[in-house]
N, C-alpha and C positions, 0 to 999 in steps of 0.2 A: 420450529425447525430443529431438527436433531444432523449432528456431521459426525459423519465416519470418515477417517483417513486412512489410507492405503499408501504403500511403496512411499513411507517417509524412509530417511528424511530426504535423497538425492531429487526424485524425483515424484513430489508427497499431490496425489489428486485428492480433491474432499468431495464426499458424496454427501448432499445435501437433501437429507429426508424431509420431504415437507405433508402438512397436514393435508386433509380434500379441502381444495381451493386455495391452497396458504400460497401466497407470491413469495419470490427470493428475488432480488438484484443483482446482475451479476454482470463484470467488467464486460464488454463487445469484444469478443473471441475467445473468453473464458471456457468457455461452453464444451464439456468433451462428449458427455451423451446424457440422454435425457432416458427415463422409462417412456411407456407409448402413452402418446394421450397428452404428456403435458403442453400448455399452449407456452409460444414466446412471442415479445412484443417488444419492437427496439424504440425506442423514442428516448428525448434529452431529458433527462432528469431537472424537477423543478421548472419547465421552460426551457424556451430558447435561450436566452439567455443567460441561466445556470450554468446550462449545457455549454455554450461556448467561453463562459469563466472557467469548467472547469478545463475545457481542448486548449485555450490557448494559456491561461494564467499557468491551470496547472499541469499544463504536459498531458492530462490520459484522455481517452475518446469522448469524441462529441455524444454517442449514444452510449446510453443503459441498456443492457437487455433483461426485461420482467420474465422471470419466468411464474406459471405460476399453472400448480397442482391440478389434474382432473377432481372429482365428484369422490373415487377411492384414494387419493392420494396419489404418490409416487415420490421420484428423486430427479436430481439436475448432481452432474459430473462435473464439477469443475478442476480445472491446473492454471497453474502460472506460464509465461509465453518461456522462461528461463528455468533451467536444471536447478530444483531447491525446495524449502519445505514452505509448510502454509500452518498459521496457528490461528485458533479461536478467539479472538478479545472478548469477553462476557462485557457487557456497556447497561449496565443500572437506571441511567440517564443523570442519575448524578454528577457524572464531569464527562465530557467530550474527547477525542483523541485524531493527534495531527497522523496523518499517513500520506509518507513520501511518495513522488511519484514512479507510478509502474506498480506499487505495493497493495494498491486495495484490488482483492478480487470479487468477492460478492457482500452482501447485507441482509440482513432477515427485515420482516417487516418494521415497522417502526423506529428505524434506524435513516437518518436523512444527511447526503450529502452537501458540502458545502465546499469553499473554496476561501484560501485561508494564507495572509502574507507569511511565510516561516524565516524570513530575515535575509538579508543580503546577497546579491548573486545575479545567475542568470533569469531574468523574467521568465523566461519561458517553462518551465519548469526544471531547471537543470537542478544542482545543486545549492539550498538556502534560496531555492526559489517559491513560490506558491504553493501549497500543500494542500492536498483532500480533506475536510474536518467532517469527522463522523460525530453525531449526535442521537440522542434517544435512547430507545431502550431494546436491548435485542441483543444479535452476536454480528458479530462485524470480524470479516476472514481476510486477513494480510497473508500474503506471500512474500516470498525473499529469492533472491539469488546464492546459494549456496545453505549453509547452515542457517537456524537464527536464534537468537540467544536473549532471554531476558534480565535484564538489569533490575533490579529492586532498590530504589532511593530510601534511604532516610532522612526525616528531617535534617537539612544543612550538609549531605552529604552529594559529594559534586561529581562529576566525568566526563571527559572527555572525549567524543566519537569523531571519526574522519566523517564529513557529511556523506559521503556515498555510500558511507555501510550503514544509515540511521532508515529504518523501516518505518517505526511509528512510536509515538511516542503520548502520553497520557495529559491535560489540560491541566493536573495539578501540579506536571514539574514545570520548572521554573527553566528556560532556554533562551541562551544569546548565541550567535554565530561570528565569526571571527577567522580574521586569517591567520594561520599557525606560523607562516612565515614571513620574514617582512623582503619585500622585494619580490619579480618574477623571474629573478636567478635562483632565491633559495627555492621558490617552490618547486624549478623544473631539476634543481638538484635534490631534495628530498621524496620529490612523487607525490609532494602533499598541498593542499589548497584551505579548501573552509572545511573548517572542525564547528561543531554543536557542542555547548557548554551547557551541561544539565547540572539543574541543585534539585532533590529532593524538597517533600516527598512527593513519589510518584514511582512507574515505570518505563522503561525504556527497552524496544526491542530493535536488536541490530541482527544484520548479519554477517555471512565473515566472507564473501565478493561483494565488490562492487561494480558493477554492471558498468562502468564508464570504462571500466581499467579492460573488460570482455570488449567494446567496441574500438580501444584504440590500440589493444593487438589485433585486432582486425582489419582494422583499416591499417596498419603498419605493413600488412602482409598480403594487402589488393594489390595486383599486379599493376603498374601503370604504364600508358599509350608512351 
């Protein structure tokens, strides 16, 4: 699979060139256009069962959708459902990488999802909640809401992310979660809740919205009965 991206970084779609026959993964509604000819097939990743680890632990949809190449080839359009850009992770199969929920959008072959505790919080997928773990060998495409930015750890070198702007994160750093503030006065006075404590080495990619802060000006500004 080879990816071209277009209209970074606001609003970044990855075109995913695949080989004759080669499948791609990609999030249930990812999908912005296809060349002619490629087939798609939605089913739950791993089982049913996976499938419903990853819906309810980790927050993103019950189905996969396979897309996968005619006899000459062709491409799959993919975007993220929010205004913001999408990077490549290169995955070796030597370490693993958590991706927060909403953030994975597709996977090359041999790359296998899985569903993964990321530390204290909402179960449901909210924040320090259940995380997507990507494995194998392949490229594996995160999105973000706004910009997104990579961090590079050094051995014993530490940081601190507000958990709603952490995208994904690599299986060599070292991560605990934590509340930044003690009490639920300080937090509704600072705007802040669970922060991600990272020790290299490793990397870390965030971005600079977080999509909780976009749903509750929204709902501040639904009109009510």
């Amino acid at each position: 699979m080879q990816v071209q991206m277009r209209h970074q970084p606001s609003f970044t779609v990855a075109r995913l060139a695949l080989a004759p026959q080669e499948p791609v993964q990609v999030e249930a509604g990812g999908m912005v256009a296809t060349s002619y000819g490629v087939h798609m097939q939605s089913q739950s990743q791993g089982g049913l069962m996976k499938g419903l680890g990853r819906a309810v632990l980790g927050g993103e949809s019950l189905f996969v959708s396979t897309f996968t190449a005619p006899p000459n080839g062709g491409w799959v359009d993919v975007a993220p459902g929010l205004p913001g850009d999408v990077r490549i992770v290169e995955m070796d199969g030597r370490a693993g990488w958590c991706v927060t929920n909403g953030s994975w959008l597709a996977n090359s072959h041999g790359i296998t999802l899985d569903t993964k505790w990321g530390g204290f919080g909402n179960l449901f997928g909210g924040e320090g909640g259940f995380l997507s773990h990507a494995t194998g060998q392949g490229q594996l495409v995160v999105a973000c809401y706004g910009a997104m930015d990579l961090v590079t750890l050094q051995q014993g070198e530490m940081i601190t992310v507000d958990a709603g702007h952490v995208v994904a994160y690599a299986d060599t750093v070292q991560h605990q979660t934590r509340r930044i503030s003690s009490g639920m006065v300080q937090s509704l006075k600072s705007g802040e809740g669970l922060v991600f404590d990272f020790a290299g080495p490793g990397q870390v990619l965030t971005q600079t919205r977080d999509p909780s802060a976009l749903l509750a000006w929204l709902v501040a500004r639904m009109p009510t009965r």
